[in-house]
C-alpha positions in Angstrom: -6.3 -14.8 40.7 -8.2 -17.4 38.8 -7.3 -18.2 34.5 -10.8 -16.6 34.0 -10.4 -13.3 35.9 -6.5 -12.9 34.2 -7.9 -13.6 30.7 -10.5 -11.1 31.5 -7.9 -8.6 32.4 -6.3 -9.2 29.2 -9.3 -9.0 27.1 -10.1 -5.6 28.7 -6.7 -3.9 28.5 -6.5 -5.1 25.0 -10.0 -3.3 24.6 -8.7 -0.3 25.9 -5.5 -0.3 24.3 -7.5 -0.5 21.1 -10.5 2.0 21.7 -7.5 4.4 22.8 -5.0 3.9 19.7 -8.3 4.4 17.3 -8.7 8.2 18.8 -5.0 8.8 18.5 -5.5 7.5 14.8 -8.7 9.4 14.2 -7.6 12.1 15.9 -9.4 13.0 18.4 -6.5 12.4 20.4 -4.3 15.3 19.6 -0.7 15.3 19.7 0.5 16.8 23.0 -2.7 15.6 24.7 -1.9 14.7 28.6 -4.6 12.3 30.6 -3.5 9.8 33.6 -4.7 6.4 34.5 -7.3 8.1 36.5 -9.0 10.0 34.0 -9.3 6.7 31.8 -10.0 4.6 34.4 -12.8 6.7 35.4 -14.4 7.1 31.7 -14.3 3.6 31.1 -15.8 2.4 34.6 -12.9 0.0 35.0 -10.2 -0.5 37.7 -7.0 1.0 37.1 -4.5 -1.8 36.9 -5.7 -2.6 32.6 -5.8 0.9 32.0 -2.2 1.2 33.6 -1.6 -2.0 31.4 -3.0 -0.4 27.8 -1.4 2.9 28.7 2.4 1.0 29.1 1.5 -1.1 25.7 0.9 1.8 23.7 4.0 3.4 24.7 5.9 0.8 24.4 4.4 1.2 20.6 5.8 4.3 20.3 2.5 6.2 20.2 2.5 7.5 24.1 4.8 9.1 25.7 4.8 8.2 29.7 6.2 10.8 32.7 6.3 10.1 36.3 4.6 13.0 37.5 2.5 14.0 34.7 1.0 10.3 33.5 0.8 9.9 29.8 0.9 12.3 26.5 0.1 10.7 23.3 3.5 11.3 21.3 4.1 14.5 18.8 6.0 13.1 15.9 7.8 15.5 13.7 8.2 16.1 9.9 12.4 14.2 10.6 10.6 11.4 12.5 8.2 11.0 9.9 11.0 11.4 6.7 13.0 8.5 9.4 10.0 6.2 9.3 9.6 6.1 5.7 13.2 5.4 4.7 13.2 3.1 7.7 10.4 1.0 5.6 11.7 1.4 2.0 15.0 -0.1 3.1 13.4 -3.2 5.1 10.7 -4.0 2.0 14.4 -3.5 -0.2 15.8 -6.1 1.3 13.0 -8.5 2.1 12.3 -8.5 -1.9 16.1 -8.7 -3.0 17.1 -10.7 -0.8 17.7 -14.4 -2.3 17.0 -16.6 1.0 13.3 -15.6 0.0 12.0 -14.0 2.6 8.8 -13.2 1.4 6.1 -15.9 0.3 2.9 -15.2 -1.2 -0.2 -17.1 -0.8 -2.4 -17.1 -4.1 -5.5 -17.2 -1.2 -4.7 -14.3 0.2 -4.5 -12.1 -2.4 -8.3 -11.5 -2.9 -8.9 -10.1 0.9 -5.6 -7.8 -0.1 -6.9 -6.8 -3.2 -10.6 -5.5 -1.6 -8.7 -3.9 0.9 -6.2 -2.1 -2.1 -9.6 -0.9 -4.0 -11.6 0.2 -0.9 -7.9 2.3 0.7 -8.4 3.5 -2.9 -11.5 4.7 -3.2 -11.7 6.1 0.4 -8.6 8.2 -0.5 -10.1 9.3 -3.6 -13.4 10.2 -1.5 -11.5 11.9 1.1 -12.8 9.9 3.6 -10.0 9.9 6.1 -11.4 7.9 8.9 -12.0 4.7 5.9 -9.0 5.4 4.4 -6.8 5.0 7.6 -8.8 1.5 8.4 -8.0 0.3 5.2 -4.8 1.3 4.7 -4.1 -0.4 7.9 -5.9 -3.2 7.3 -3.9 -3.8 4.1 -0.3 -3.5 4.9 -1.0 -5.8 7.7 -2.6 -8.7 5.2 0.2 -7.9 2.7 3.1 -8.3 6.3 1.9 -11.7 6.6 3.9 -12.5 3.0 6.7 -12.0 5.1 8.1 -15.2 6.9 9.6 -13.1 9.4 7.4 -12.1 11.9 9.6 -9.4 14.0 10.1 -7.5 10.6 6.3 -7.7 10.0 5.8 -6.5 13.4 8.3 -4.0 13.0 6.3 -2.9 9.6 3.3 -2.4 10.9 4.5 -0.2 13.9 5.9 2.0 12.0 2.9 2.3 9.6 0.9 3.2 12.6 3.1 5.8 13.8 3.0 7.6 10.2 -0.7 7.9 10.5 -0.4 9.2 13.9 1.6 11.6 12.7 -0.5 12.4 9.4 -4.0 12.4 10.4 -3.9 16.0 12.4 -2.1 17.5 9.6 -4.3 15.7 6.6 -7.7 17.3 8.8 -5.9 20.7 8.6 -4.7 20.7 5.3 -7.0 18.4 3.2 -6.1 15.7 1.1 -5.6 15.2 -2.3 -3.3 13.6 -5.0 -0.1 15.4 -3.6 -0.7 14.2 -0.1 -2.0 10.6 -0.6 -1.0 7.8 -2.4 -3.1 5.6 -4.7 -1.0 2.6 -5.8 -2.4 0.1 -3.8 -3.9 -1.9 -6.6 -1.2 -1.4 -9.0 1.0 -2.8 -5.9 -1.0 -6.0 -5.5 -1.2 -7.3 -8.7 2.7 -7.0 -9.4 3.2 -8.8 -6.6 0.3 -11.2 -7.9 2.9 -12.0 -11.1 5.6 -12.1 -9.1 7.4 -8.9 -11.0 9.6 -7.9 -8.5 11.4 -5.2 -10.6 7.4 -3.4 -10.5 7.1 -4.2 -6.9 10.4 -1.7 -6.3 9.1 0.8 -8.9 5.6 0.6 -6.9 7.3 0.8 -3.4 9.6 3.6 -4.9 6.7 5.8 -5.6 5.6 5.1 -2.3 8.1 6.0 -0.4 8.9 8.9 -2.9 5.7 10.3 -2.4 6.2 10.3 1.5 9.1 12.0 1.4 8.1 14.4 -1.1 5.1 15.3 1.1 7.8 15.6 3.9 9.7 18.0 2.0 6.6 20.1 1.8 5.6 19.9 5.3 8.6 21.1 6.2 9.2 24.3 4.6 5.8 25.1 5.4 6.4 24.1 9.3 9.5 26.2 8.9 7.7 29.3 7.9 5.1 29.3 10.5 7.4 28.8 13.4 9.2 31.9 12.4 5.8 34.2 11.5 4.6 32.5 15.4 8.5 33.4 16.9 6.8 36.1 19.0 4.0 34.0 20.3 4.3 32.6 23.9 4.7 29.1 25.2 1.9 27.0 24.2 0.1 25.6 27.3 0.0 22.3 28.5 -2.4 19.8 26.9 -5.9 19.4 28.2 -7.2 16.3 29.9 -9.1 14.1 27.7 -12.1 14.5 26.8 -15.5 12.8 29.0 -17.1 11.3 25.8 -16.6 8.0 24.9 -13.9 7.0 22.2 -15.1 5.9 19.1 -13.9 3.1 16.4 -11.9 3.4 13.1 -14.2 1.8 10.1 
């Protein structure tokens, strides 16, 4: 294989890998959804050795779930995974901002993407526009993971930031959003860290992480109560194929 046809190959499984992870954020993806390299391979026109390629990336991400026999599912995350993720992250961004080998370092120049992505997260939240929101939000805590010098915990970060969304975005369409569901501190966020006020940092992060779990808390009595009114249901089915349109972007 020549260097062009391998960076090719690259370029396109990245391109799927992407398209494919913005309709499991979006979701149009469903949890519980079941396709096979086939069926992608097919809707995108290509060969199936990059589609094999995205598929095995974003499993390895921890947003598909991969079976020999039945090909790939994107992954249902529950209301413990999603309570594990967000203590996960408050005790990592703890540490990075106590600990005195300085971990984190932050560059004046950045700060004015960071802050348009704080006031657009913001206002997209406020709007209820979830598709914005989720870009933003995103887009944000990946600017801000660059202050850290380590790059496997800013990796690390970021994975599990994705994750949460997979997990919200279903619920967020059924339920709405509003102030008890979503949080709005990105602003107030940025600018303590802009002064270098670590003590606000923690109270920032603390609200957070407090309004995660408290949102978890809800979820899960309310979870609770409609498995036990739906006890008498049967078996849910398996999950349809995916769908023949083609995906769409996250703004």
């Amino acid at each position: 294989m020549s260097p062009s046809a391998g960076v090719t190959r690259n370029t396109l499984r990245q391109q799927i890998a992407d398209a494919l992870r913005d309709e499991v954020l979006a979701g149009r993806l469903p949890p519980g959804r079941e396709f096979t390299v086939k069926q992608i391979a097919e809707q995108y026109g290509v060969s199936a050795t990059p589609v094999r390629e995205a598929l095995f990336d974003l499993s390895a991400q921890g947003l598909l779930a991969s079976d020999q026999h039945r090909g790939f599912q994107v992954r249902e995350f529950t209301v413990a995974d999603y309570r594990a993720m967000a203590e996960a992250r408050a005790l990592v961004v703890e540490g990075l901002f106590r600990d005195p080998a300085e971990r984190v370092a932050v560059r004046p120049e950045g700060l004015a993407s960071i802050r348009r992505r704080a006031a657009e997260a913001v206002r997209a939240a406020k709007g209820g526009d979830l598709d914005v929101l989720i870009g933003y939000d995103l887009r944000f805590w990946r600017e801000l993971g660059q202050f850290v010098l380590n790059p496997y915990i800013a990796d690390f970060l970021t994975r599990l930031r994705v994750q949460a969304w997979v997990f919200a975005v279903h619920r967020l369409r059924r339920d709405g959003m509003d102030e008890n569901v979503l949080w709005f501190g990105h602003e107030e966020l940025v600018e303590a860290i802009a002064r270098g006020d670590r003590e606000q940092v923690h109270a920032e992060m603390r609200s957070y992480y407090g309004h995660a779990l408290a949102w978890a808390d809800r979820l899960e009595v309310r979870e609770a109560e409609g498995n036990a009114e739906g006890s008498t249901d049967g078996p849910p089915g398996p999950g349809s194929a995916i769908p023949p349109e083609s995906p769409g972007h996250c703004a």
